[in-house]
C-alpha positions in Angstrom: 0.0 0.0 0.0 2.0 2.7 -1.1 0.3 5.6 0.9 -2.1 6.4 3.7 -5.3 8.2 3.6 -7.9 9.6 1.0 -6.4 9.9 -2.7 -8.6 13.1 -2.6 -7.8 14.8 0.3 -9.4 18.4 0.9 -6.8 19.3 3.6 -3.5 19.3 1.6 -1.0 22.1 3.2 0.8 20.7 6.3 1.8 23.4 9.0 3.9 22.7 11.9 4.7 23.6 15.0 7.2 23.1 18.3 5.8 22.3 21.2 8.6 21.0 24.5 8.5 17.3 26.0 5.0 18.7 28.7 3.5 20.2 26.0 3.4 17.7 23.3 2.6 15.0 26.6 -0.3 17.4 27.3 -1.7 17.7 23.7 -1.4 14.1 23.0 -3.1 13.1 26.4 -5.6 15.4 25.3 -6.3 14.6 21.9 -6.5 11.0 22.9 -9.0 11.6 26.2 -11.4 13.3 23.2 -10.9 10.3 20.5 -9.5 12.2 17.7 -6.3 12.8 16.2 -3.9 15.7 17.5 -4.2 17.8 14.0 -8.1 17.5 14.8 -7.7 18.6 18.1 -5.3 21.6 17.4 -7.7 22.7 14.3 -10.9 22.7 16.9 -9.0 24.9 19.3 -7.7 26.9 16.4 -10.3 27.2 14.1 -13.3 25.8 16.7 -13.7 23.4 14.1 -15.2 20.1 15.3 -13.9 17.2 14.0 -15.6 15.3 10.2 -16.5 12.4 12.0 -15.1 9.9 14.9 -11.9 8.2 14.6 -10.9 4.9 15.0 -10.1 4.6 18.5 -6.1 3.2 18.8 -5.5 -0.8 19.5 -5.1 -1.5 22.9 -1.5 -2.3 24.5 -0.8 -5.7 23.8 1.3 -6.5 26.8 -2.0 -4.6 28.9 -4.3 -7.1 26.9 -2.3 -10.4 27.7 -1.5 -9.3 31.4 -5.5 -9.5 31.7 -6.0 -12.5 29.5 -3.7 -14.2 31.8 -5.4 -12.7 34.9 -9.0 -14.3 34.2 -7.8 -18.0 34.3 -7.2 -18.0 37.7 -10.6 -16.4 38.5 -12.4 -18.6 36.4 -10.7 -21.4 37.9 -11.2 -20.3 41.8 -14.7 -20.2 41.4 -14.8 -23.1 39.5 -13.3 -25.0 42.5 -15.3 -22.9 44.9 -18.3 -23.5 43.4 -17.3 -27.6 43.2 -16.6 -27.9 46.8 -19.8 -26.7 48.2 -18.3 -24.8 51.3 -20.0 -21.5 51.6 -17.0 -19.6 53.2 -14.8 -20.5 50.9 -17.4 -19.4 48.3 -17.6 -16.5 49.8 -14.0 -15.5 50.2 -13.2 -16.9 46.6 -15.9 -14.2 45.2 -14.8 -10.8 47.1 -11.0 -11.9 45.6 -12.8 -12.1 42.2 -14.3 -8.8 42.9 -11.3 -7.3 43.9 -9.0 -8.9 40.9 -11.9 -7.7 38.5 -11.7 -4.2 39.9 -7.9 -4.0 39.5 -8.4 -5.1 35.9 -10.9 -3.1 35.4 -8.5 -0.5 36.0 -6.1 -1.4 33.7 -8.5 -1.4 31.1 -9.4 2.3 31.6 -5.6 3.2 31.9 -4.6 1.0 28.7 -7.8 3.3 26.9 -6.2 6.2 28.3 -9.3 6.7 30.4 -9.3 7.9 34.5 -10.3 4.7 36.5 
C-alpha cells in the first residue's frame, strides 16, 4: 500500500509547530482523552472546528491485553473450584478476591484506553 489516507484529500498544506517534552505529553493526552487525532484537536482549538467524523479509537497495549488474559484463568478457575466444593465460606472468600481482581483489571482497562479509572 504505497500511501495512507484519502487519494482526494481536501486538507493538503501541512503546518507545523514546536511544542517542548510537557507540552506535546499534554496535547497528545488530550487529543486522545477526546478520540481524535492531534491535527483534529489543534484545528478545533484553532479554528473551533469540530472534528468530520469519529476516529478509529487506537488498539489497545498488547502487553496490557495479555496481562489481563492471563489474569482471568485463575478467577475462572477459583470459582470453579469454589463453586465444586460446596463450602460456603470458601465461596464467599473466593468471590470478594474475584471482585477485587476484577476491579484492578478493570482499571487497567481504563488506563490501557487512556481513560481515568
Amino acid at each position: 500500500m504505497p500511501g495512507s489516507g484519502s487519494e482526494t484529500r481536501q486538507r493538503q498544506i501541512t503546518l507545523k509547530a514546536r511544542f517542548n517534552e510537557q507540552e506535546a505529553a499534554l496535547v497528545k493526552s488530550q487529543a486522545d482523552a477526546a478520540g481524535v487525532p492531534v491535527a483534529g484537536l489543534i484545528r478545533y482549538a484553532v479554528l473551533g472546528q469540530t472534528p468530520l467524523r469519529s476516529t478509529r479509537t487506537p488498539p489497545m497495549d498488547r502487553e496490557l491485553a495479555a496481562r489481563m488474559i492471563a489474569a482471568l484463568g485463575p478467577i475462572a478457575c477459583a470459582l470453579r473450584q469454589a463453586h465444586a466444593s460446596g463450602d460456603l465460606e470458601l465461596l464467599s472468600e473466593t468471590i470478594i478476591a474475584a471482585q477485587r481482581d476484577l476491579s484492578e483489571m478493570r482499571t487497567v482497562l481504563l488506563s490501557s484506553l487512556g481513560r481515568e479509572p
